[in-house]
N, C-alpha and C positions, 0 to 999 in steps of 0.2 A: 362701309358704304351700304348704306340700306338697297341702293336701286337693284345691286348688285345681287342681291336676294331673290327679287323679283323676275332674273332675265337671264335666261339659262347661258350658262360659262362659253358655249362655245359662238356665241355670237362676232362676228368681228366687225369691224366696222363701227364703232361709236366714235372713233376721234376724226374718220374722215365723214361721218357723216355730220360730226361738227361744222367740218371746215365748209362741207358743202352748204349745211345751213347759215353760215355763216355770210360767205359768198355771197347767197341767196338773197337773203338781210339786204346784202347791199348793194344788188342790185335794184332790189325793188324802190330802194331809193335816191339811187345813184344820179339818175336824169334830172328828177326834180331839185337834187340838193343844186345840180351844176346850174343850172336854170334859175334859184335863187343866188347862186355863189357870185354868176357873174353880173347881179343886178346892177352895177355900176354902168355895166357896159351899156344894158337895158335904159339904165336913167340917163343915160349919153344918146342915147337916140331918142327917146320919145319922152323927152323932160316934161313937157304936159301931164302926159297920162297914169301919174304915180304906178308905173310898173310893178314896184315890191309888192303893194297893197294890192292891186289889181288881179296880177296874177294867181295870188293868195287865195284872192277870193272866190276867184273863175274855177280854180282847182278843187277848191273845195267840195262844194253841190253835188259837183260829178261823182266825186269819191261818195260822197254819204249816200247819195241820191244811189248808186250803185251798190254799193255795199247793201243798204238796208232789201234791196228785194235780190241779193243777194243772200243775203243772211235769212230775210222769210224764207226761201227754198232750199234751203241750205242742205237738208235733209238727201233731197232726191236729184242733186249734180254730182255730174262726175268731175274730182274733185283735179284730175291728171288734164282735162281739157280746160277747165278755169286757171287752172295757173301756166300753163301752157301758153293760153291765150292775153294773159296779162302781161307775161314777160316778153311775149312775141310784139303786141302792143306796145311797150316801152320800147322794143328796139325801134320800131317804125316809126314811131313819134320821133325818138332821138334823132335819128336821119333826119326826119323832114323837120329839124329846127336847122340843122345843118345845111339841107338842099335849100330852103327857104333864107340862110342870109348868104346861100354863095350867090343864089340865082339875082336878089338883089341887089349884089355887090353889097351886101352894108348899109345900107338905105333906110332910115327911118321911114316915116308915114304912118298915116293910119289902117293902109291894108297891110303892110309888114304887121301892123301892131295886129289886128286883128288875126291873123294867121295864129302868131305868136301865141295870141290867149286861146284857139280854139286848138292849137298841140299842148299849150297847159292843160286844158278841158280832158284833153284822151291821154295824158296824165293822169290826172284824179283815176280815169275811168278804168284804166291799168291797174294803179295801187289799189282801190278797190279789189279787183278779182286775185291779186297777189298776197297783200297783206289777211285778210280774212280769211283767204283759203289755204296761205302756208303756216301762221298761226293758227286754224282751226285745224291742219294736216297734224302740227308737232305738238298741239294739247295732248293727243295719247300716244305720243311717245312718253323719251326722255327730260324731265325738267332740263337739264341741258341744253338740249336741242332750241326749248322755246331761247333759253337765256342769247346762245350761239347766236340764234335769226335777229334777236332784239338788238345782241352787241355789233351785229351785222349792217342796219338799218342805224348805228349812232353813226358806224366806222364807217359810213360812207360821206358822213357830213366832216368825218377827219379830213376822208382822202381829197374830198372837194377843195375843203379850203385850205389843204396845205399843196394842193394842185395849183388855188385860184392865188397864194400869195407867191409860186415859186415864177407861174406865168406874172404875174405884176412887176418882179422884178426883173427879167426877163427883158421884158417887154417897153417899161414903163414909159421910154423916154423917146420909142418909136412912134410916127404917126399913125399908123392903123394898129398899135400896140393894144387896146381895150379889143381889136375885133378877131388880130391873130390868138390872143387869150383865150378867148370866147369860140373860137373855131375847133383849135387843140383841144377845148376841152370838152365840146360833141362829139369830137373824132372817139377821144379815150371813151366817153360813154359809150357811144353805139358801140363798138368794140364790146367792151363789158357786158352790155346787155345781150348782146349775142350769143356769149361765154355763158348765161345764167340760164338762156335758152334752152345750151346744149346740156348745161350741170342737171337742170330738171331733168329734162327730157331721156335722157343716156344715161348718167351716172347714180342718182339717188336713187331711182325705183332698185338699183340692184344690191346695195348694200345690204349684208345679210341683215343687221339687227331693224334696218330700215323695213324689209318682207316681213320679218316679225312681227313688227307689232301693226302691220297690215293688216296679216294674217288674222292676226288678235285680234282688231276691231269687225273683221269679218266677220268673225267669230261672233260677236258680242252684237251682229247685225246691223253693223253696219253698208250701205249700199253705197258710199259715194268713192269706194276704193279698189273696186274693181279695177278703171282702168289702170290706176299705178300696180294693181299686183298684178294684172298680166304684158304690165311693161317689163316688170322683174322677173317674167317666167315662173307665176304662181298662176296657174289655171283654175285647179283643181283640188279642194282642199274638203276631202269630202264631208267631213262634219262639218267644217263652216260654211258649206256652200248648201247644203238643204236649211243652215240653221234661217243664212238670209234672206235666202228664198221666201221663207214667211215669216221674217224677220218679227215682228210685233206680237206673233203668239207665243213665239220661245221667247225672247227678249224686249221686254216690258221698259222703252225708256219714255223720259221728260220728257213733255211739250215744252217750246220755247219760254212761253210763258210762263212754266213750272222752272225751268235754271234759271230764268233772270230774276224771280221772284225771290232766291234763294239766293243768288248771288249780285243781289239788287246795289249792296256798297260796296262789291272791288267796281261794277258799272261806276256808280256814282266817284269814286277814286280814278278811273281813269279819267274820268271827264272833267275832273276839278283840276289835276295835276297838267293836262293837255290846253286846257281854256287859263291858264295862269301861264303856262312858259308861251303860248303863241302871240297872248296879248304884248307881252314885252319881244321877243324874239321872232324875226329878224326884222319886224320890220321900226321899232321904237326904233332898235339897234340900230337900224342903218341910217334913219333919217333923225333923229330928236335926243344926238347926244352931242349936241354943241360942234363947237371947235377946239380943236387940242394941238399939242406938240406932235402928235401922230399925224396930224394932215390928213388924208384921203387914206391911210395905213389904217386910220382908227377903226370904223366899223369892221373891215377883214379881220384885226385881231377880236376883236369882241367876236364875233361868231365861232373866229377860230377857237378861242378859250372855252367859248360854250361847248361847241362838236366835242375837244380835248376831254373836258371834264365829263360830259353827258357817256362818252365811250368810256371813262374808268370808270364812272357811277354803274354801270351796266356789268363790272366785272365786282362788284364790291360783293354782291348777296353771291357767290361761289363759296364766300369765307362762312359759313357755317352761322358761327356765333354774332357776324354782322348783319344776318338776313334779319329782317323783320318779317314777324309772321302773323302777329297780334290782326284781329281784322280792325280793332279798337284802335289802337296803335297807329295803324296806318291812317286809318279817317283821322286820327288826332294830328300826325304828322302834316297829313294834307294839307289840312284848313290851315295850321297853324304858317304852312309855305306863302298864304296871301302877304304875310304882312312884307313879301316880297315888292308889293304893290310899291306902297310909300318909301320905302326902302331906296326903289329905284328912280322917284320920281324927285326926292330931295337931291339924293347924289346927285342925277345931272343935274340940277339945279344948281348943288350948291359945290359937290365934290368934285374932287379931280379924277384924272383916269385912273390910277391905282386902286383906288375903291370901288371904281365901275367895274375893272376886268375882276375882280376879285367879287363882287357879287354875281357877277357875270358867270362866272366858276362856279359857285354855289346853286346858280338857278340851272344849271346842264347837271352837274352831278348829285343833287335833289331828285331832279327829271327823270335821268338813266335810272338810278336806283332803284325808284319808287315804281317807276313801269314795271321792273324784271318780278321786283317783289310781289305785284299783283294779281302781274299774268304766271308767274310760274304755281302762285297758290293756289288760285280760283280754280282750277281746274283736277283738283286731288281727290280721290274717291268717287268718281265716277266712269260711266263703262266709258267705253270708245264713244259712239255714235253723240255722246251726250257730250262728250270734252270735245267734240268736233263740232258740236253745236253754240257750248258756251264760246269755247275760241271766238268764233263767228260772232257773238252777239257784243260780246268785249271789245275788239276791235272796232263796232259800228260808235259804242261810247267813246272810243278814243278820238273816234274820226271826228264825232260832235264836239268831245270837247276843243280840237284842233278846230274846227267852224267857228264855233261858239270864239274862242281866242281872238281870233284873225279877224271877228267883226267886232271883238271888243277892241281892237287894237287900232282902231278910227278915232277911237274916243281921246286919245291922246293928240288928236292934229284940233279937239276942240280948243279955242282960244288962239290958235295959231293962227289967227286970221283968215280959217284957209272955209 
């Protein structure tokens, strides 16, 4: 193990600080996947208002819009009150999608719908201050760590839709079966997101090898880590604490402009790989693959196989000799992902479902993979403060390529009449 080289022997704490990044992952996406999971329920009350696409796109802006003067400052926040504040945000939201369809009893409308889009809005504006900031948190750690948080953030669109198919059956054949679904599975979020609240808050600043490489980036002048090292009861570190102090005379790092310049195509690779799976998933998926033998089962399995496959894509690069590292390599693999396009537009056209869920497989575990492979590359050989900054700027391409996706995925309702 090379990392093992780098991280002195008595450190403890690397497998549960997995799990917590892990966890973490998945809460940060937990709310929104439930939120997409139960779209049916959504297209059952405001059949008007293309909820799937809607919500997509309300969510979006927030995130980018946030993340990007998120990422300008990225430098001089304290990095324990941004994520703190995002996942406290996620719990609040989750409730009040909860408070908001008990107090209606279930009630469509357009002020239900309205609510509706402006808790997807503080959404986005959550994942924002979470994803950015706990990916720019684990760039100077452990490669690990980022992969955990990434396999985190598939493995919650597992738990979703294997949540959203075991409530379907459940459920199915009751009258308010679509809204008890849909309630049970706010309940399980806010829960969860409370959990991730406390895992930040309480348990990760104290892990030994977690204070290490705090420590470390302190060292290396960093300032956005003070308040997790004095969560973990690291005050005092008296070489790193005069170094930060005037951080830029002892340690000389990048301007933003200077790492994105230099890691201009993993940028460009997230946002090719993000604008290719959002255009087709979920929402081609849930509205523009026909009729089948599955019935109203079809779109859940199609997601569900995406989530499936997107969460083993995410554990594939751990094997060594599977990683791709090439930065050639990866752009080649990218681009060459489009011909994903036509791909999926003959099949429904002309194929059955077997061929759909089995491309459907290939575009989730293309996706995982290729994500783990970029984020965990891009950021190798640089200090702290600076893998804290690329994190940051990585994540704002990923968010655009997700925008960029979701407004190209209109383009498919062209011709429909609509």
């Amino acid at each position: 193990m090379a990392e093992d080289n780098r991280v002195p022997v008595k450190l403890e704490g690397k497998y549960a600080a997995m799990l917590v990044c892990w966890l973490l992952g998945n809460g940060c996406l937990f709310s929104w996947n439930s939120m997409l999971t139960i779209e049916d329920y959504y297209v059952y009350l405001f059949p008007d208002y293309h909820p799937s696409r809607v919500l997509t796109l309300i969510y979006q802006p927030f995130a980018l819009g946030t993340l990007a003067i998120l990422a300008y400052n990225e430098a001089k926040m304290n990095t324990r009150k941004r994520n703190l504040f995002g996942y406290s945000l996620f719990f609040i939201s989750t409730l009040l999608v909860l408070v908001l369809d008990l107090a209606t009893s279930g009630k469509g409308g357009l002020g239900t719908f309205i609510g509706i889009c402006a808790i997807s809005g503080a959404f986005g504006v959550a994942d924002a201050h979470v994803q950015g900031g706990m990916i720019g948190d684990l760039a100077y750690m452990l490669p690990e760590f980022i992969q955990s948080f990434l396999a985190g953030l598939a493995a919650s669109g597992v738990l979703t839709s294997a949540l959203r198919l075991i409530t379907k059956a459940a459920f199915e054949n009751s009258k308010d079966g679509l809204r008890n679904g849909a309630i049970l599975f706010f309940s399980v979020s806010t829960f969860f997101e409370l959990l991730c609240v406390l895992l930040y808050a309480f348990v990760f600043p104290k892990l030994p090898i977690v204070k290490y490489y705090r420590a470390k980036a302190a060292s290396e002048g960093s300032k956005t880590v003070a308040g997790d090292l004095a969560a973990g009861g690291v005050f005092k570190h008296e070489g790193s604490e005069t170094k930060s102090k005037h951080g830029p005379e002892h340690v000389e790092r990048l301007n933003n402009k200077q790492l994105l310049l230099q890691n201009i195509d993993y940028a460009i690779d997230l946002f090719l790989i993000y604008a290719l799976t959002l255009s087709i998933f979920p929402g081609f998926l849930s509205e523009d693959t026909g009729s089948h033998s599955l019935g109203s089962w079809y779109a859940l399995v199609l997601i569900a196989m995406y989530n499936v496959w997107d969460l083993i894509g995410r554990y594939v690069p751990l094997i060594k000799c599977l990683k791709l590292e090439s930065r050639k390599g990866l752009m080649l693999v990218i681009l060459l992902r489009f011909l994903l396009i036509p791909a999926f537009y003959f099949t429904a056209k002309y194929g059955d479902q077997g061929w759909m869920i089995m491309l459907t497989s290939f575009l989730g575990l293309s996706n995982g993979y290729l994500t783990v492979c970029v984020l965990t590359s891009a950021p190798k050989g640089y200090k702290g403060p600076e893998q804290n900054a690329l994190g940051n700027l990585l994540v704002l391409f990923l968010l655009g390529g997700i925008f960029a996706g979701v407004t190209l995925d209109w383009l498919w309702l062209i011709g429909k009449g609509w």
